[in-house]
C-alpha positions as CSV (number, residue, x, y, z in Angstrom):
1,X,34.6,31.4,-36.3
2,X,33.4,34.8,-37.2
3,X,30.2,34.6,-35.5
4,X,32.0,33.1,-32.3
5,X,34.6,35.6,-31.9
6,X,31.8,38.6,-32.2
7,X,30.1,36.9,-29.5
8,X,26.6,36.2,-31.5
9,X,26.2,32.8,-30.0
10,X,24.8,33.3,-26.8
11,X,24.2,29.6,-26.0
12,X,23.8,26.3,-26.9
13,X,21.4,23.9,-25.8
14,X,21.6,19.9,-26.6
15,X,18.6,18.2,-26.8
16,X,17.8,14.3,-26.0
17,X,18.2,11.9,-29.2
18,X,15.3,10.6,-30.9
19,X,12.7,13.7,-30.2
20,X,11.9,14.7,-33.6
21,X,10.3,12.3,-36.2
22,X,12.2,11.2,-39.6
23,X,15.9,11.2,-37.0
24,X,16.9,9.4,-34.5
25,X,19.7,12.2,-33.9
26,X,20.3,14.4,-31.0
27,X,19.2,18.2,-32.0
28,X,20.5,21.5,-30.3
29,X,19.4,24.7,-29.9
30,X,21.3,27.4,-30.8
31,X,20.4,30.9,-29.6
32,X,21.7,34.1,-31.5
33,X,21.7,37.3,-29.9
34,X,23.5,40.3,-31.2
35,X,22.5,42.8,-28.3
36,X,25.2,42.8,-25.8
37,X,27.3,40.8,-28.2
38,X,30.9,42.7,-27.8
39,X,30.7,42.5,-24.0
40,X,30.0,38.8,-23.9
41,X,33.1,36.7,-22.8
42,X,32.2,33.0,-23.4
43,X,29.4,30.8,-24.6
44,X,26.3,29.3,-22.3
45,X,26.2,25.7,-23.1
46,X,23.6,23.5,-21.3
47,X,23.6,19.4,-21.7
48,X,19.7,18.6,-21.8
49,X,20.4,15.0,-23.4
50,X,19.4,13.0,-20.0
51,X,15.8,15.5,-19.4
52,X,13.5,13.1,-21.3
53,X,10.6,10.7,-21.0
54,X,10.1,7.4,-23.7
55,X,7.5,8.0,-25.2
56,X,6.6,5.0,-27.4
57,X,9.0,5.2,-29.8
58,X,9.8,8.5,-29.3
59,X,12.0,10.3,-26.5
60,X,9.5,13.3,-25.4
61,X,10.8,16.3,-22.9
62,X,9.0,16.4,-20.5
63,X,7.4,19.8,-18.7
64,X,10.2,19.7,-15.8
65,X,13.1,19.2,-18.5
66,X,12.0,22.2,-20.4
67,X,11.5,24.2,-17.0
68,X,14.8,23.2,-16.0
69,X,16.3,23.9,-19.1
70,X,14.8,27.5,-19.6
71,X,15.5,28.6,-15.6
72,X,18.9,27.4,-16.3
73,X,19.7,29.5,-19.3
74,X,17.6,32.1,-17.8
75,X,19.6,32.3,-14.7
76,X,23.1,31.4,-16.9
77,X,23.6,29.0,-14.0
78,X,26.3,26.6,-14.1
79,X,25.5,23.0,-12.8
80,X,28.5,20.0,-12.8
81,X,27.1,17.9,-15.9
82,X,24.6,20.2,-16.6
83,X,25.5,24.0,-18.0
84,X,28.4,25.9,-18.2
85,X,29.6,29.1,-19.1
86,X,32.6,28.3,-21.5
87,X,35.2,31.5,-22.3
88,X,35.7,32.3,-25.8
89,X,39.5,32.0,-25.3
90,X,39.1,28.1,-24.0
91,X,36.9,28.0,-27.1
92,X,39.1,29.5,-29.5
93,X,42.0,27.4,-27.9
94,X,39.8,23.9,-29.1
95,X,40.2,25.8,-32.6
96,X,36.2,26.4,-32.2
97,X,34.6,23.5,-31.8
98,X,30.9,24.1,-30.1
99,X,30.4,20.1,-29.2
100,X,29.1,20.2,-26.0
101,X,30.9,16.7,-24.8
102,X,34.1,18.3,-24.8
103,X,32.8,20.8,-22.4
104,X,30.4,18.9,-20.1
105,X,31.2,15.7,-18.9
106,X,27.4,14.6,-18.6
107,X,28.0,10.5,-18.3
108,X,26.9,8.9,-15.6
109,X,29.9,8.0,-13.3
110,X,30.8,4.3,-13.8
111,X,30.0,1.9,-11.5
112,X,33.2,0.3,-11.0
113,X,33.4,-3.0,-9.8
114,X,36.4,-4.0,-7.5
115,X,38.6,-7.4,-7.6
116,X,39.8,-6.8,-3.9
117,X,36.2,-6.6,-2.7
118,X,35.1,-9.7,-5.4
119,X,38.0,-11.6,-3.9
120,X,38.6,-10.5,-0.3
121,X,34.9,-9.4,0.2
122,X,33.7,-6.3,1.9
123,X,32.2,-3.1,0.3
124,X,34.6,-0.5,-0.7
125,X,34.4,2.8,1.1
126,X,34.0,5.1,-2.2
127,X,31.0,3.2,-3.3
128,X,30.0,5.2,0.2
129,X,31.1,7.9,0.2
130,X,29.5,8.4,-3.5
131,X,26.0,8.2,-1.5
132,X,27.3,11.6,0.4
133,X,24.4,13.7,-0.5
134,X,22.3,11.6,2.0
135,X,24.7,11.5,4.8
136,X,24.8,14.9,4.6
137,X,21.5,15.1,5.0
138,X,21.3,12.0,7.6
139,X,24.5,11.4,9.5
140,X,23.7,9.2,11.9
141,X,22.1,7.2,9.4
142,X,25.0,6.3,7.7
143,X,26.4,5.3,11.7
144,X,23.5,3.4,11.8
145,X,23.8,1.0,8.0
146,X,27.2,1.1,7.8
147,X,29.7,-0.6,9.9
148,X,33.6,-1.6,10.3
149,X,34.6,-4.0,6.9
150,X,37.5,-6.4,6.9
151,X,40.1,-4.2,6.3
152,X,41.5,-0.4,6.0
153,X,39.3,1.2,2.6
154,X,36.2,-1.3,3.2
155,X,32.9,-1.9,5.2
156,X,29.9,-3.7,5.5
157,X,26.1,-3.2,6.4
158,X,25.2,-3.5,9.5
159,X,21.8,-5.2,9.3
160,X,19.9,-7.9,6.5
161,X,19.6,-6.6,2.9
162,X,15.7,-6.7,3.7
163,X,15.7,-4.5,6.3
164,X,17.7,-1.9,5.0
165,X,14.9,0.3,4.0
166,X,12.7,-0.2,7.3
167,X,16.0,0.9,8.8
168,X,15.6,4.1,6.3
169,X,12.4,5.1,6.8
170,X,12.4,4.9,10.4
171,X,15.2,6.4,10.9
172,X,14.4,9.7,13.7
173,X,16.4,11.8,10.6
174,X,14.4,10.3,7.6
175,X,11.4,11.0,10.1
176,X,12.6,14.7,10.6
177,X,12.9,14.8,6.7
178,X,9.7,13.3,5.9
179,X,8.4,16.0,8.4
180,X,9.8,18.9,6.3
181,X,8.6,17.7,3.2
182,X,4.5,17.9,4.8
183,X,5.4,20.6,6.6
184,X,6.1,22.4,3.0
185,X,3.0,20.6,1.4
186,X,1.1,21.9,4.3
187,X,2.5,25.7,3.7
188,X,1.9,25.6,-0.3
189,X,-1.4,24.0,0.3
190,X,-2.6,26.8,2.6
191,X,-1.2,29.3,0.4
192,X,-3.4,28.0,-2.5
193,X,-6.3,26.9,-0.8
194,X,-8.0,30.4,-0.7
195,X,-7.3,31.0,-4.4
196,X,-9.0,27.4,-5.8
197,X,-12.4,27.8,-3.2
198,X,-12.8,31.4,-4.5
199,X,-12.6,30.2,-8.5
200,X,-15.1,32.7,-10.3
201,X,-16.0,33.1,-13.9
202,X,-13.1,36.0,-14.6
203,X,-10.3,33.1,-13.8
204,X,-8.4,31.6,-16.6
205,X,-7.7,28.2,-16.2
206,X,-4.3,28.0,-18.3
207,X,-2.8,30.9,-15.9
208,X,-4.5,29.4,-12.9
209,X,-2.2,26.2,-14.1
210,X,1.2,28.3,-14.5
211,X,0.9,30.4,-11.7
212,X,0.2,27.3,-8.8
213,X,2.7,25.6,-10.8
214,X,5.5,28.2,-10.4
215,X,4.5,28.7,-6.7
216,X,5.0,24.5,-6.1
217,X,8.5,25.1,-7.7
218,X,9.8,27.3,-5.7
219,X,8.1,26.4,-2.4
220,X,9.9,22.7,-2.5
221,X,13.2,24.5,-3.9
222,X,14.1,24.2,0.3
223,X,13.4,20.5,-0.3
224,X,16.5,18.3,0.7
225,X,17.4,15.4,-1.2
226,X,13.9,16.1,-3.0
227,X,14.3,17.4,-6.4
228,X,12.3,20.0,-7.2
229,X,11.9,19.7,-10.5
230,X,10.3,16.2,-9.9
231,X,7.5,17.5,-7.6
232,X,6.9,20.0,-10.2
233,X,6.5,17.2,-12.8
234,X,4.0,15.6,-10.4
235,X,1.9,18.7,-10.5
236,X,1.9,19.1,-14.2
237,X,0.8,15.6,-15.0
238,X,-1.8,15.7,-12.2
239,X,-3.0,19.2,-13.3
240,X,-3.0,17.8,-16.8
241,X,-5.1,14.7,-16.6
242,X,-7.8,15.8,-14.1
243,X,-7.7,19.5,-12.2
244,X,-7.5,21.3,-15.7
245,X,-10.5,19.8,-16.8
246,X,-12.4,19.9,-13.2
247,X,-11.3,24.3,-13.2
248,X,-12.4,24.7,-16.6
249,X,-16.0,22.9,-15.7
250,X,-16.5,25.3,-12.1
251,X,-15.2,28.2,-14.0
252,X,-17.7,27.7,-16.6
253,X,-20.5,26.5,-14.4
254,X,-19.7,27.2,-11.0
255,X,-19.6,24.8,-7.6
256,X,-23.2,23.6,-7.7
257,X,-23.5,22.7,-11.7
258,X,-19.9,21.1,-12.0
259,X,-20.6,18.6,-9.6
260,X,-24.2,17.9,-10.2
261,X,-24.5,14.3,-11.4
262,X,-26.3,13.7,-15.0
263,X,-28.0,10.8,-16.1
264,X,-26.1,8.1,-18.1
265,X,-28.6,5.8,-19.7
266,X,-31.1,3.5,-18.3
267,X,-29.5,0.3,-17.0
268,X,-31.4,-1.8,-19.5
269,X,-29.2,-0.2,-22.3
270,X,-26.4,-2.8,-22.4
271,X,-24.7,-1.2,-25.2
272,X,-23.0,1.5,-22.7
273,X,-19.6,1.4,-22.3
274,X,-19.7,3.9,-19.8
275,X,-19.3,3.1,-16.5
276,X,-21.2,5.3,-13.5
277,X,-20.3,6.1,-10.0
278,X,-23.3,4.9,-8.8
279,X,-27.0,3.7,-9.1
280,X,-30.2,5.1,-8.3
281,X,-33.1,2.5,-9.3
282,X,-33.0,1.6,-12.8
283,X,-31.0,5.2,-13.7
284,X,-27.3,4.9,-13.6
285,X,-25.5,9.0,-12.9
286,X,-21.8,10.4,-13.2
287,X,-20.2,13.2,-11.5
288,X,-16.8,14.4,-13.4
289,X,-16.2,17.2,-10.4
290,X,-16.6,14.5,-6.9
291,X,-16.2,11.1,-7.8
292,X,-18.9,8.9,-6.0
293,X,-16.1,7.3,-4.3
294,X,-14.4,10.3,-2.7
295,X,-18.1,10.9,-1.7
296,X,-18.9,7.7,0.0
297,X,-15.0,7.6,1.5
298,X,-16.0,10.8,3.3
299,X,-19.5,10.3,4.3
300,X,-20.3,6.6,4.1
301,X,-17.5,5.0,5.5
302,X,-19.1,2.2,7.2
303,X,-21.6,1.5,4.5
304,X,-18.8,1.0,2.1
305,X,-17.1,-1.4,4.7
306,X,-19.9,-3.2,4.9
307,X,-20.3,-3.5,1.3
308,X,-16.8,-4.6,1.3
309,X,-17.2,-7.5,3.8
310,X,-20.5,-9.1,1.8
311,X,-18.4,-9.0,-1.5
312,X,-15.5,-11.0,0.5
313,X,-17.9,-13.3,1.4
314,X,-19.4,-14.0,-2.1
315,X,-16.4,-14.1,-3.4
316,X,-15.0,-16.8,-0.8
317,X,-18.4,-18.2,-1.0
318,X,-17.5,-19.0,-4.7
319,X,-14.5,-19.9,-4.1
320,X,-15.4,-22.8,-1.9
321,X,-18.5,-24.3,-4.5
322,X,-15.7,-24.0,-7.2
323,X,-12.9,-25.7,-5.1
324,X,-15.4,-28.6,-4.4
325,X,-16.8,-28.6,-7.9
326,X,-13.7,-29.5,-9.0
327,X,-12.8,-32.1,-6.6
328,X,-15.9,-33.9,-6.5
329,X,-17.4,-33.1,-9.5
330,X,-15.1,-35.1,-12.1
331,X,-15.7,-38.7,-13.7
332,X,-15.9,-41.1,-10.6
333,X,-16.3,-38.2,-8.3
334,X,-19.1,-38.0,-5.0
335,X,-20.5,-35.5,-6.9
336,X,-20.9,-36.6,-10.8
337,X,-24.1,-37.8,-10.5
338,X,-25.4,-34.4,-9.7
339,X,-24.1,-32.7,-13.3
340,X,-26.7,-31.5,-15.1
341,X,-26.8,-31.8,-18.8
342,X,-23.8,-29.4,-19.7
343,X,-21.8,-30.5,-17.0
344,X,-22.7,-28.0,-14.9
345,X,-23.4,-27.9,-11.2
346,X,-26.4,-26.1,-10.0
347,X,-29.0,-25.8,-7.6
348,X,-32.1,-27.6,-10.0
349,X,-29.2,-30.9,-10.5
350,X,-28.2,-30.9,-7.1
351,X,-31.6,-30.9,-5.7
352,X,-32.9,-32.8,-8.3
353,X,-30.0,-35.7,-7.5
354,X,-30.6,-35.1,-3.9
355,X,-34.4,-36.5,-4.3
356,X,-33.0,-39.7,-5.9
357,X,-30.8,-40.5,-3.3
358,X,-32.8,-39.7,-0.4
359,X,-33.9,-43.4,0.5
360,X,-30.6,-44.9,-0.5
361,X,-28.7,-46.7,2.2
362,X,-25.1,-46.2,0.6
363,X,-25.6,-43.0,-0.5
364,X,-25.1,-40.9,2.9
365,X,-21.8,-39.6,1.5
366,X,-23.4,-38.5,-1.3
367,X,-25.9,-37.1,0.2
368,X,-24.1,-34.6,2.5
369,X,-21.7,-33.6,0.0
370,X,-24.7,-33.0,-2.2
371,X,-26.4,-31.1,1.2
372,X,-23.0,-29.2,1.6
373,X,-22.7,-27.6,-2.2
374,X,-26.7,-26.9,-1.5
375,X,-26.4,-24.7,1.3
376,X,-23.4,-23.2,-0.1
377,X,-25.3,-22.1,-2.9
378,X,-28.1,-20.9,-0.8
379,X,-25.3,-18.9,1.0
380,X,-24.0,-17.2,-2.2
381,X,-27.4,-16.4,-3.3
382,X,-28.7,-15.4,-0.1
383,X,-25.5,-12.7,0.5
384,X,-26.1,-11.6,-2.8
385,X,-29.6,-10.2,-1.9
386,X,-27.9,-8.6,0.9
387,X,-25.0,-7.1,-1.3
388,X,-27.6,-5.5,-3.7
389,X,-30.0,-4.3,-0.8
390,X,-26.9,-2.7,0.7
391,X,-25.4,-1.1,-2.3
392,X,-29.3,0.3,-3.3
393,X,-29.3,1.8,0.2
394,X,-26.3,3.0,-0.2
395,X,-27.0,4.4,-3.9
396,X,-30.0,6.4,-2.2
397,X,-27.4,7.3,0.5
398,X,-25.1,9.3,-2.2
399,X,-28.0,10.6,-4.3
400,X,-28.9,12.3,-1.3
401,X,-25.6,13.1,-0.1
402,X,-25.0,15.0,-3.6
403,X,-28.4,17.1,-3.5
404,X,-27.5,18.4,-0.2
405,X,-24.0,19.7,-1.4
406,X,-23.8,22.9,-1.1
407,X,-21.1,25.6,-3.4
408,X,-19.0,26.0,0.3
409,X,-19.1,21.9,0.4
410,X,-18.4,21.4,-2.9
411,X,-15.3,23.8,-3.1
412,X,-14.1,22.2,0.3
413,X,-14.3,18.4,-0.9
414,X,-12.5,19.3,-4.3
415,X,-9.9,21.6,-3.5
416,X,-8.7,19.6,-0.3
417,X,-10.4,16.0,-0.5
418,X,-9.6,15.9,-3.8
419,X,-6.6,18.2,-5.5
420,X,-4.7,18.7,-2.8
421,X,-4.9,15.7,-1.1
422,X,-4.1,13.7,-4.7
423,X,-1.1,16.2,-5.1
424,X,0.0,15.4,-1.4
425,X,-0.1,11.9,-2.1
426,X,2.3,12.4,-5.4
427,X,4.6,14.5,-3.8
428,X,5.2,11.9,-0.9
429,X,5.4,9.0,-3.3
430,X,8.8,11.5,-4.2
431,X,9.5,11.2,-0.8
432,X,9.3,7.2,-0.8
433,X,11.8,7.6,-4.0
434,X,14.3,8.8,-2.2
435,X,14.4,6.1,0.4
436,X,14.0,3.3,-2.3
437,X,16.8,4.9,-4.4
438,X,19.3,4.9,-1.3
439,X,18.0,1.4,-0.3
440,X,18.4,-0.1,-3.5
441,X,22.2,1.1,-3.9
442,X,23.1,-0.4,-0.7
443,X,21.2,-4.0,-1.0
444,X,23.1,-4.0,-4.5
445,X,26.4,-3.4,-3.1
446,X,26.0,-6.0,-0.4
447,X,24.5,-8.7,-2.8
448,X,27.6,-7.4,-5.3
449,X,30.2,-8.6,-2.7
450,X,28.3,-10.7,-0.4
451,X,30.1,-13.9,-1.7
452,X,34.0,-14.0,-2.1
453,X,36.2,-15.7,-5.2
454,X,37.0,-18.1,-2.6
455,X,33.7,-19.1,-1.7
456,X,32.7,-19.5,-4.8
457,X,35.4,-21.7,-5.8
458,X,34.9,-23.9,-2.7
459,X,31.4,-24.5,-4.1
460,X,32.2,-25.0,-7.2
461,X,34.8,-27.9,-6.2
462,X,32.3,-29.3,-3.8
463,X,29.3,-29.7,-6.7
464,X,32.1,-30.9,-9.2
465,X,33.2,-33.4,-6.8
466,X,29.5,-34.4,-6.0
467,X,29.3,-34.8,-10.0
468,X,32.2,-37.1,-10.4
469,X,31.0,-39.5,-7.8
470,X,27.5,-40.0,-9.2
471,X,28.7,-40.3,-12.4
472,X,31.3,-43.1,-10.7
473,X,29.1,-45.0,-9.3
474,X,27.2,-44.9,-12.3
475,X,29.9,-47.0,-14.2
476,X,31.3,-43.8,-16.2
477,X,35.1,-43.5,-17.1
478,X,36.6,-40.5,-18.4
479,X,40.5,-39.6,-19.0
């Protein structure tokens, strides 16, 4: 009470349950700080229990709970839920007790369900109104979804549960929305794009990492209905799993060096478990900096297309020999006689079969099924030669294609082709959260009151009903 009173506590911090090994217990934080102490007026408590990420099975705080935690405290900013500043008298009044629940109200609000709406049908209007950090955002949306319900208190939506998030998305405000959020990838991307081409040996990678990191934060802090915390997630695990890696190789190499492709192993050494970009003759190469693919997506578009269309037709090719294989090839089938000695069609048994049947007058079904599967395989074997020519031209293509890079190339198709354009695509996939979150409330609200007490009864007495007469005509009595 001592220390309370004083004014030594200068926070308190909950943590998530289950973080720390050997306790399944929810920890907290608490921060002691003498300086200042007989000015300060209340306690900082902050409710971090929700910030986490399962981590097998662990609970693991992720980089944007601990941001958001420290910028709170920081800031002593009070968020509904979240943090608030708590006076020493309201503390001293609950005879001292520190736990934070009695403080913070951090549950999530219930989801109440309502017997009018179960019974009468219609959605009730504060399940709505609930979703009012979108309409802010979108007003004309809500015009749009939500329409007149039966009565004073409920509505309804205004078109099919499946087309509620087409509606969404294209939606002229959820367009103007979507345009903000590029327009601020767009700005933060220029921003940082001078700073990543011009990389040099004095940059350190870790500070490289906090400082775009930071500048991401605060750039989509304008962000509506995004958080920004989340996009700053995004960048952490992307920055974690490949860009840290790819700075620390250019700042240690530079451009040309980080991106040169090394040799693998020879192709003949099946014990490899490695698997390369691409092939050059017998000599398989990997490039950690520019991905083959990224490569061949910018420069070798309609190579890659092509590729694409002979594997298709392999693969359908296949399909069809396995789809007549099985129809044909079974005890009794047109095609049984053509097996070879493991049961096994191939192109020595069917040619070999085709020989004995040749001069046989009934065999002319036979015979053109056998003829069919034949060219078939000659198909599949034939498109294979093409798929390998193709992919060795190809192969050559990109060996090239990487020898020519030059340290302005190579900075261009890494920072934009490849970091920013991967972080672009992260950031949007925030975007698409939104729309799916807001979609999925209002397809389970429609679903949750689509069919009325009534109803239900009425089908229940119409399947009992059709029960009782089969089991009538049946010969079945019952009191």
């Amino acid at each position: 009470r001592e220390i309370v009173r004083r004014g030594y506590i200068k926070g308190i911090v909950g943590l998530p349950a289950n973080l720390f090994y050997g306790t399944g217990i929810a920890a907290c934080i608490v921060v002691l700080d003498k300086e200042g102490s007989a000015d300060r007026r209340g306690v900082f408590l902050l409710d971090a229990s929700r910030g986490f990420a399962k981590d097998g099975a662990k609970n693991r705080l992720r980089a944007q709970d601990i941001h958001k935690i420290v910028d709170t405290f920081t800031r002593q900013a009070e968020i509904p839920g979240y943090s608030r500043m708590v006076p020493l008298a309201t503390i001293e009044g609950n005879d001292f007790n520190l736990n934070l629940s009695r403080y913070i109200d951090s549950l999530d609000a219930v989801d109440v369900q309502d017997i009018d709406a179960h019974l009468r049908g219609g959605i009730p209007q504060r399940d709505i109104e609930v979703l009012d950090r979108y309409w802010t955002v979108m007003p004309t949306l809500r015009e749009n979804l939500i329409g007149d319900g039966p009565r004073p208190g409920y509505c309804s939506i205004r078109v099919a549960p499946d087309s509620v998030k087409d509606t969404i998305v294209e939606h002229p405000e959820f367009d103007l929305l979507a345009k903000t959020v590029v327009s601020l990838m767009d700005d933060w991307s220029s921003e940082v794009r001078p700073r990543l081409t011009g990389l040099s040996p004095d940059d350190v990678p870790k500070d490289l990492g906090e400082e775009l990191s930071e500048s991401i934060l605060r750039r989509f802090a304008r962000a509506q209905l995004l958080d920004p915390y989340d996009v700053y997630q995004r960048f952490m695990e992307y920055w974690a799993s490949v860009m840290q890696d790819d700075v620390y190789l250019v700042v240690e190499t530079g451009w040309k060096a980080a991106a040169a492709p090394r040799l693998m192993v020879d192709t003949r050494d099946q014990k490899s478990k490695e698997v390369p970009d691409y092939t050059v003759g017998k000599q398989r190469f990997k490039s950690d900096l520019i991905p083959a693919s990224l490569l061949v997506a910018l420069n070798f578009q309609t190579d890659r297309d092509a590729l694409e269309l002979l594997r298709e037709a392999v693969s359908l090719a296949e399909i069809r020999l396995d789809d007549m294989a099985q129809e044909h090839a079974t005890e009794g089938g047109i095609l049984e006689g053509a097996l070879d000695e493991k049961s096994n069609l191939t192109k020595r048994s069917v040619e070999s079969r085709l020989r004995q049947v040749r001069r046989e007058p009934d065999a002319a079904d036979e015979r053109a099924a056998l003829e069919q599967y034949r060219d078939l395989l000659d198909k599949v074997a034939a498109t294979k030669r093409r798929l390998k020519a193709t992919s060795a031209d190809l192969n050559e293509k990109v060996a090239r294609a990487y020898a020519q890079l030059t340290d302005e190339d190579i900075a261009f198709i890494v920072v934009s082709e490849k970091w920013l354009a991967s972080l672009a695509g992260d950031v949007y996939l925030e975007l698409d959260r939104v729309s799916q979150m807001l979609a999925s409330r209002l397809v389970e609200l429609t679903e949750r009151y689509a069919v009325t007490l009534p109803e239900l009864a009425k089908a229940s007495d119409e399947l009992a009903g059709l029960v009782r007469r089969h089991l009538e005509r049946m010969g079945a009595t019952w009191q």
